[in-house]
N, C-alpha and C positions, 0 to 999 in steps of 0.2 A: 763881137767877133770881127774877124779882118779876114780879107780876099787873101789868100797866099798868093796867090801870081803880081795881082798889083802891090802886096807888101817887099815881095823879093824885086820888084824890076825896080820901086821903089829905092829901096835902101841898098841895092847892089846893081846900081845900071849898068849897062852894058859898057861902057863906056870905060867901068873901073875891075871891071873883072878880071883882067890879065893879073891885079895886084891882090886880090881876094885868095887869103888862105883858109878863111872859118866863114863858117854861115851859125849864124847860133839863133838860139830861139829869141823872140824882141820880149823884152820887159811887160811885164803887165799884160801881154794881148795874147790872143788865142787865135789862132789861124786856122780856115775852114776850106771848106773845095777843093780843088785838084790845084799841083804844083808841079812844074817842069823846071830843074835844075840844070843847066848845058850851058857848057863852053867856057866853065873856067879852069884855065889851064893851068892854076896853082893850087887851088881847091885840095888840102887835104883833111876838113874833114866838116861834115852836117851834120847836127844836132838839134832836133825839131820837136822835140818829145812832147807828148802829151798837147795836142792838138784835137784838131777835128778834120783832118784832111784826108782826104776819099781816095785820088789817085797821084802817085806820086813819081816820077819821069827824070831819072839823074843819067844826063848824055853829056858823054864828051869831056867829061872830068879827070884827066889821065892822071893824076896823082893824087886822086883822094882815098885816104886810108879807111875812112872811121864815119860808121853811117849811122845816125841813133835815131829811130821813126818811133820810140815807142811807147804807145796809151792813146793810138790814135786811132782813124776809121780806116784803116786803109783796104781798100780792095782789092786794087792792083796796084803792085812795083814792079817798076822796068828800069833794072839797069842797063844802060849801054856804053861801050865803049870806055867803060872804065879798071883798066888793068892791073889796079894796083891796090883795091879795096881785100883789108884783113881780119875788120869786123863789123859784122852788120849787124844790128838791133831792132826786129819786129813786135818785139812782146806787146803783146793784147792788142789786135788789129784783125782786120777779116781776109785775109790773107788763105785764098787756095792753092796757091802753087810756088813754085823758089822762081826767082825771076830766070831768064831761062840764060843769057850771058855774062853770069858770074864767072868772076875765075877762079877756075878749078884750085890752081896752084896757089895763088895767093893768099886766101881768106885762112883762117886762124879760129876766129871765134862768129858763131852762128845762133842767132836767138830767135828763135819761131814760138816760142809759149804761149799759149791762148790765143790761137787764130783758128782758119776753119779750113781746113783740109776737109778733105771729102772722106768718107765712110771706108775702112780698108785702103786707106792710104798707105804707097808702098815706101818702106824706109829706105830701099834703095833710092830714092831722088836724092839723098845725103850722102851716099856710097863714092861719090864721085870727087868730094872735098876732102882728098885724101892729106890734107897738112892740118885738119881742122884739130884744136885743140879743147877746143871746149865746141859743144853742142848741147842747146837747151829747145827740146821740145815738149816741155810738160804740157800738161792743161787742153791738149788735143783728146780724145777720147777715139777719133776715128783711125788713130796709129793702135794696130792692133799683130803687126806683123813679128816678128825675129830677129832678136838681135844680131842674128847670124848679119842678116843685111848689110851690116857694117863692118863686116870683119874686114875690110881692105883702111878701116880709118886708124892705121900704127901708131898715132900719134895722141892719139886723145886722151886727156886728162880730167875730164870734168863731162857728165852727161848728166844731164835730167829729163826723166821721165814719169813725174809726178803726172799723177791721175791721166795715165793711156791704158789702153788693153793689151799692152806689152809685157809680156809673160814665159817667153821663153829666149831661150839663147845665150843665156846670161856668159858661159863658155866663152864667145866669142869674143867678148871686148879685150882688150890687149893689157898685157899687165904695166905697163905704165899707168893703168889709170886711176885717179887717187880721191875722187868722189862721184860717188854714183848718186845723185837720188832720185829716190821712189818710194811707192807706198808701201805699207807692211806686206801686204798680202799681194805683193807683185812677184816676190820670190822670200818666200816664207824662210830659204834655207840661209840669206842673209841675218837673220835676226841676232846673232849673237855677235856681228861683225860692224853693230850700229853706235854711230860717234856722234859728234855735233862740232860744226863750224864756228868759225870767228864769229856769225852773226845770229848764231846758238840756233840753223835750221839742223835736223837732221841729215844725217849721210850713211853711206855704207862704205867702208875698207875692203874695195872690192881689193887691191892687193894682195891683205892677209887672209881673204877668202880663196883668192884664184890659189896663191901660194901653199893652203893647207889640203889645198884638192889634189894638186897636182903631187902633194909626198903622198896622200893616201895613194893616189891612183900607182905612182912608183912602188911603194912598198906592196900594196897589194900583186903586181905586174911583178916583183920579185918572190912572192908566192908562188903564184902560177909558174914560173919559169923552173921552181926547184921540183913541184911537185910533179911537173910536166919531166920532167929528167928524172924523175923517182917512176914514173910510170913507163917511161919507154926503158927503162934497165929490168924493170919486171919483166917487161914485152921482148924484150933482147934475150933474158935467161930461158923467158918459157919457150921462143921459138929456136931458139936454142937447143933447149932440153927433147923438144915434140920432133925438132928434125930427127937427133940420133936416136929417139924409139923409132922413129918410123924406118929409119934404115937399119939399126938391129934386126927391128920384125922382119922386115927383108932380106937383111942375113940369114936369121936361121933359115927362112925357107931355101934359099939357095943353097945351103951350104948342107941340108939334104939332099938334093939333088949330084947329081954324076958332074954337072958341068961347075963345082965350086972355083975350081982351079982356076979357070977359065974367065969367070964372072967378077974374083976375089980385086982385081983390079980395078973393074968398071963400081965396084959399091964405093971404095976408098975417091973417086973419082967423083963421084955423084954428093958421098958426105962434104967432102971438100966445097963444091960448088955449092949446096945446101947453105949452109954454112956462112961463104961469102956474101949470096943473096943475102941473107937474111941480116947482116952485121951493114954491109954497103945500104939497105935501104933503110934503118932503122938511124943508123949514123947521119946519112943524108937528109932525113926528117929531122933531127934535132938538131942538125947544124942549121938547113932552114928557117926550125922558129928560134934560135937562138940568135940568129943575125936579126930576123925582126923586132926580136924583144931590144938588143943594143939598140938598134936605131930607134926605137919608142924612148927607151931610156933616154939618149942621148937628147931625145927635142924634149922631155921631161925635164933635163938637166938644165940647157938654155931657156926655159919657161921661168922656171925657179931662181936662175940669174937675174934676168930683165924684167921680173916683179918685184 
């Protein structure tokens, strides 16, 4: 094995790093202990994989794109100052936290698989890499939260969540997204929406599943809206019908009486308003849920578009 810090000051001295665009892994050797990457100012991209290196320190790098750490020890990564990284590569490292000045806007593709996140680890710390197109955090066990979490990530195409405790939410992800994977019994109701990739692992079409929920859910939401108008036309004829007995029965009794004449006005006056109440507040109630049913519909309809 090889020092990482005297292998890079070695083969990349200071002296030449203004001209340094790759950093790659050296032939034949394994590099071990902590490594501090800074200050080359063309650096677009580090490739170190499968190492034994413990802490690793990338400052002052302003143009590097493309960071691949992974099969190694790492503990802690710090990046700084580096504004323009679009994918990072952790996979199998011991890794409890996202380094804390990534940028937001930049990064694309995020790989955390088999590290160590703490117990109830919250998926929001991803929330925030809203251009991310692929995110891979399988093989954590202590991601146990909602994939609600993520509903701010519009852009995702590719998630893995093999072997976490991640089990609900499934709603959330955005219908662009065109590989999901995960285990069987993470969402049982994917099972008959199950493919297999170019490199023949499993996947789920979360597409053609968001897409056949979202017609159930319309079609059903066009049930409810006819029956719902099948029930308030009942409710319309009966109060309807209960107004003018109840003002009949109040006819006759009036119209024994001496003062009919008198009174014959104020019924016709009172049906009338009867009447209106009843037709203005029932009309009111189904134009109501009938505007909310459109507007349901309509974000149904742009669902169904953009998946």
């Amino acid at each position: 094995m090889v020092n990482a810090q005297q292998w890079l000051d070695n083969d990349y001295p200071i002296e030449e790093r203004n001209e340094i665009e790759e950093i790659f892994q050296p032939e034949g050797e394994i590099l071990e202990g902590d490594l501090i990457i800074e200050n080359f100012p063309i650096l677009k991209e580090i490739n170190l994989q499968e190492n034994r290196l413990n802490l690793v320190r990338i400052n002052n790098c302003l143009e590097c794109e493309t960071v691949n750490l992974l099969d190694n020890h790492i503990i802690t990564l710090e990046i700084i100052n580096c504004p323009k990284i679009e994918s990072l590569d952790c996979n199998n490292n011991r890794i409890s936290q996202l380094p804390i000045e990534l940028n937001l806007e930049t990064l694309t593709s995020l790989t955390m698989t088999k590290n160590n996140f703490q117990i109830n680890s919250d998926l929001s710390m991803f929330s925030r890499f809203v251009n991310l197109t692929s995110l891979e955090i399988g093989k954590n066990i202590a991601f146990s939260d909602s994939l609600e979490k993520l509903i701010n990530l519009k852009k995702l195409k590719e998630i893995d969540i093999v072997e976490t405790n991640i089990r609900s939410g499934l709603e959330y992800l955005p219908g662009c997204l065109e590989y999901l994977y995960c285990n069987d019994d993470q969402f049982p109701e994917l099972e008959s929406y199950k493919k297999s990739d170019e490199d023949e692992d499993d996947y789920y079409d979360y597409q053609s599943w968001k897409r056949d929920v979202l017609t159930r859910r319309k079609n059903e939401l066009e049930v409810v809206l006819t029956n719902f108008k099948l029930t308030l036309s009942k409710k319309l004829f009966t109060s309807k019908k209960t107004g003018i007995e109840g003002i009949g029965e109040r006819r006759k009794e009036i119209e024994t009486s001496s003062k009919w004449a008198c009174t014959k006005n104020i019924i016709d006056e009172k049906k009338a308003e009867v009447f209106e109440q009843v037709i203005s507040h029932t009309c009111d109630e189904m134009i109501k849920l009938e505007k909310e049913v459109t507007e349901f519909q309509s974000q149904i309809e742009v669902s169904l578009q953009n998946s």
